[in-house]
C-alpha positions in Angstrom: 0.0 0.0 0.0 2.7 2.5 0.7 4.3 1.8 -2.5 1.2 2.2 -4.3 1.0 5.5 -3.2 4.6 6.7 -3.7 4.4 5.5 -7.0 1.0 7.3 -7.3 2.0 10.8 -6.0 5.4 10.3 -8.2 3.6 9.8 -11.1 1.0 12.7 -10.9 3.5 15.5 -9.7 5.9 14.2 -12.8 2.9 14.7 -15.4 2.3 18.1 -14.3 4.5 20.7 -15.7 2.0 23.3 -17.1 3.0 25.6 -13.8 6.6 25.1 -14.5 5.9 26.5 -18.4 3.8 29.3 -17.4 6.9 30.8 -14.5 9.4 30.5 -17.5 7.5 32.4 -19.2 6.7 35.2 -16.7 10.4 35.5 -16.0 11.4 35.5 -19.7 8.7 38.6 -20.4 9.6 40.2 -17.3 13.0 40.0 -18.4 12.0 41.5 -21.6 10.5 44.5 -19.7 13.6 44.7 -17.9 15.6 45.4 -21.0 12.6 47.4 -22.6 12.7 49.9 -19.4 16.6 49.9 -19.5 16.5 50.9 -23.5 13.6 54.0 -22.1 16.3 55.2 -19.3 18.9 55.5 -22.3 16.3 57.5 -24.3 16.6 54.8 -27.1 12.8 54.2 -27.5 12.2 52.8 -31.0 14.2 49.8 -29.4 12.4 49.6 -26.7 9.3 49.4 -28.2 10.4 46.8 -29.9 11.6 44.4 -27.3 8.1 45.7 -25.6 6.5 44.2 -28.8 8.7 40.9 -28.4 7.3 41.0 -25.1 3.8 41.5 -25.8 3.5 39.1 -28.1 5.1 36.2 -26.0 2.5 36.5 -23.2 -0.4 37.2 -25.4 0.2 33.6 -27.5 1.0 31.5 -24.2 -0.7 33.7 -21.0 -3.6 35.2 -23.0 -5.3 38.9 -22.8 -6.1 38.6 -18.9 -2.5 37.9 -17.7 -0.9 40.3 -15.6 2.2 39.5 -17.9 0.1 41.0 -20.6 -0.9 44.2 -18.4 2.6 44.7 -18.0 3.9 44.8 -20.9 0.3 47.3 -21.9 1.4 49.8 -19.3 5.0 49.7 -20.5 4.3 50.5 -23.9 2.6 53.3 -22.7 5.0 54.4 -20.8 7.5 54.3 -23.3 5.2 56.4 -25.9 4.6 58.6 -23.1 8.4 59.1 -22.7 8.9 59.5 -26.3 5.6 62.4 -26.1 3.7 60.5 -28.8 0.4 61.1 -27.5 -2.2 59.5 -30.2 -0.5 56.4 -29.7 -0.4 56.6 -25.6 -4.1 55.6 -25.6 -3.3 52.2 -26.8 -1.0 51.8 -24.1 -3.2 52.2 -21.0 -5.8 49.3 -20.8 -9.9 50.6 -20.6 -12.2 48.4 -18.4 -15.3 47.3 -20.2 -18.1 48.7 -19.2 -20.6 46.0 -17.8 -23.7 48.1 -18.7 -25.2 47.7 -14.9 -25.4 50.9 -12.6 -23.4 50.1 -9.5 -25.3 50.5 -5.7 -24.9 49.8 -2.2 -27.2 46.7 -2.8 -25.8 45.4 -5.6 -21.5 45.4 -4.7 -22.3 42.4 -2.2 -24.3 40.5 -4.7 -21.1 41.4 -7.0 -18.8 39.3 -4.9 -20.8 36.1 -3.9 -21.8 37.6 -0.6 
């Protein structure tokens, strides 16, 4: 029996890996940023943005829209265009929340959260 379950729990934590591909990911666009912002501070910004892009486009295809990865690399564009003072494309930059369409009201926040 206690076999059975070391071999068990061996073979469930071997099969998953998904968390270990999503942290080498987060570290490799983070890293990314990290060069992006270093590019900004040397007022080198059509490099930047393009790392930024690199960036963007690595956690959009394996972290999605809703990643804080993704956010990231949203605000950091901006901030870069901000930097570089080109304002119609600063816009793009900053993330808008949908609107839901609902008025918000003292009843309604607790119903919002499950309460």
């Amino acid at each position: 029996m206690k076999y059975l379950l070391f071999f068990l729990m061996t073979f469930c934590l071997s099969t998953i890996t998904a968390q270990t591909v999503d942290s080498m990911v987060i570290k490799q666009v983070d890293s990314l940023i990290k060069v992006s912002r270093t590019l900004t501070g040397q007022r080198n910004f059509d490099k930047a943005l393009e790392v930024n892009a690199a960036a963007e486009k690595i956690a959009l295809e394996k972290l999605g829209r809703e990643s804080a990865a993704y956010g990231s690399c949203a605000f950091n564009r901006g901030r870069v265009n901000y930097l570089k003072k080109t304002i119609p494309k600063l816009k793009y930059g900053i993330l808008k929340p949908k609107p839901s369409g609902k008025k918000l009201s003292a009843r309604s926040i607790p119903t919002m959260f499950g309460a």
